[in-house]
N, C-alpha and C positions, 0 to 999 in steps of 0.2 A: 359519568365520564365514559369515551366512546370506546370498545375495545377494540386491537386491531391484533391478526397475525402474522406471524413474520417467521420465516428459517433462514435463522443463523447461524453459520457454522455447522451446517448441517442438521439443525435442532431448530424445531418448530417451539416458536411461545408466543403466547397470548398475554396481551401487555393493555392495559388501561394507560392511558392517555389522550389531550387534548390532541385535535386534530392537527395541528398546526406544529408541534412539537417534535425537534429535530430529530431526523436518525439518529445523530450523533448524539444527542440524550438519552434518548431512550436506550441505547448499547452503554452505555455509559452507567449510567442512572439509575435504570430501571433492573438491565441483566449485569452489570459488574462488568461488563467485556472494558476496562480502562486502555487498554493498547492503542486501538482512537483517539489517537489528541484532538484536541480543540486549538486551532490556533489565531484564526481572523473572524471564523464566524460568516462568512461571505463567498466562502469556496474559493479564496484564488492562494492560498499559501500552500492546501496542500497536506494539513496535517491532519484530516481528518477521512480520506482515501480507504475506499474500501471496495470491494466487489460486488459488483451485481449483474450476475450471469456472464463472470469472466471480464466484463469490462470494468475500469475504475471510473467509481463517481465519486462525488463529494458527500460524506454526510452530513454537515452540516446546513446544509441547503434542501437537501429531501425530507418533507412532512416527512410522519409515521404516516398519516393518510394515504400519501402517494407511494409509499413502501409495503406499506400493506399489499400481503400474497405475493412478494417475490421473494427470493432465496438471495442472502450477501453471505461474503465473507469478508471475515476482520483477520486484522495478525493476528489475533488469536485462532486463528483456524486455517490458515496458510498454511502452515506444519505445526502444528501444537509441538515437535519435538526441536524446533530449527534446522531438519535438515532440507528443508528445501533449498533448490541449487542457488537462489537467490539470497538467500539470508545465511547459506555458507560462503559464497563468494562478498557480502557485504562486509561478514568476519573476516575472512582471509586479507581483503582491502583497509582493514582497519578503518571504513567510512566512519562510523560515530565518534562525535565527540560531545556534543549535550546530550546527545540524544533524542530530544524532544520531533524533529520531524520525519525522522527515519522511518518508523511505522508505516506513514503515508507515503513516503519516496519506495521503500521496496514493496508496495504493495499496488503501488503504480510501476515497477519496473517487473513485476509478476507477471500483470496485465499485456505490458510492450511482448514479454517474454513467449506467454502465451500466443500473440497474436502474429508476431515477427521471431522467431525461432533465431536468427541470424540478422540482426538491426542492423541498418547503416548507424552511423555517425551522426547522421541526421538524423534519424528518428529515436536514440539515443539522447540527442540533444534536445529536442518537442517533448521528448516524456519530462526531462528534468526542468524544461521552464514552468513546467505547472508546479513546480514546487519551491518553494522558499525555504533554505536552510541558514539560519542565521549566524551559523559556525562557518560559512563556507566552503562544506566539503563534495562541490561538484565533481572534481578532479580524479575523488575517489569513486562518486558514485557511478561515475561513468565508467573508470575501470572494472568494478564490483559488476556493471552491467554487462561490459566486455569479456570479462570474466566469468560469468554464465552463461553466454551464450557460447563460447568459446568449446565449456564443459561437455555443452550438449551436441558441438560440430565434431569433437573430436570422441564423440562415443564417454562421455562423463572423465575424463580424466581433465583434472583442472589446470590450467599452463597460465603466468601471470601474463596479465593483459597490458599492453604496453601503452602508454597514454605521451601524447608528447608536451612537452612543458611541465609533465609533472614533477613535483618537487612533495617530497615528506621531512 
């Protein structure tokens, strides 16, 4: 079996598997990182959203072959402690409720974060259609998004984000 390496999370490992076998298994599977859901298998839901070199792809869709020698990160490596500004504004919003695709929605709203400091509405809006939450909580996640960016316009102090038509 072929080995390949990879840094994740900051930490290089050396992983045996077939070529062809998902990111998303091998973090899963092989290193225990479970915070990567699995949800379609196909990359359009969303739940398996990670980093690679600042932008969010899909792991479910990238060989280990073709990941091989670059650097990601998982929520488990976002902030190992939660405070990054996104996953405390996602708390403060109260966004979860199964929980199940959140992982991949704040780790694609890290991404926007990172790249758009201050997002329109529209580009707010592009980050969350790549994701599929079957609880339906867009409403929140967009505030939670509003919400850190907000944190970081007004020097980290958090002020709630005002969404219209929202309803809790």
């Amino acid at each position: 079996m072929p080995r390949y390496s990879l840094t994740i999370n900051e930490r290089r490992y050396v992983v045996d598997a077939e070529a062809s076998m998902p990111l998303l298994w091998v973090l899963r599977d092989r290193l225990g990182l479970t915070g990567t859901k699995y949800g379609c298998g196909v990359g359009t839901c969303g739940a398996c959203t990670v980093h690679q070199g600042g932008a969010a792809v899909r792991s479910c869709t990238l060989s280990v072959a073709a990941a091989a020698g670059k650097q990601y990160t998982t929520i488990e490596g976002l902030s190992p402690n939660g405070t990054h500004r996104i996953q405390r504004a996602w708390l403060d919003e109260d966004v979860a409720q199964c929980g199940f695709c959140q992982p991949g929605a704040i780790m694609e709203a890290a991404a926007l974060l990172a790249t758009k400091p201050e997002p329109s509405r529209a580009d707010v809006d592009a980050a969350l259609a790549r994701h599929i939450c079957r609880c339906g909580t867009y409403t929140r996640m967009r505030a939670a998004i509003e919400r850190a960016a907000a944190a970081v316009a007004t020097g980290g102090a958090a002020r709630p984000a005002t969404v219209e038509g929202a309803s809790r």
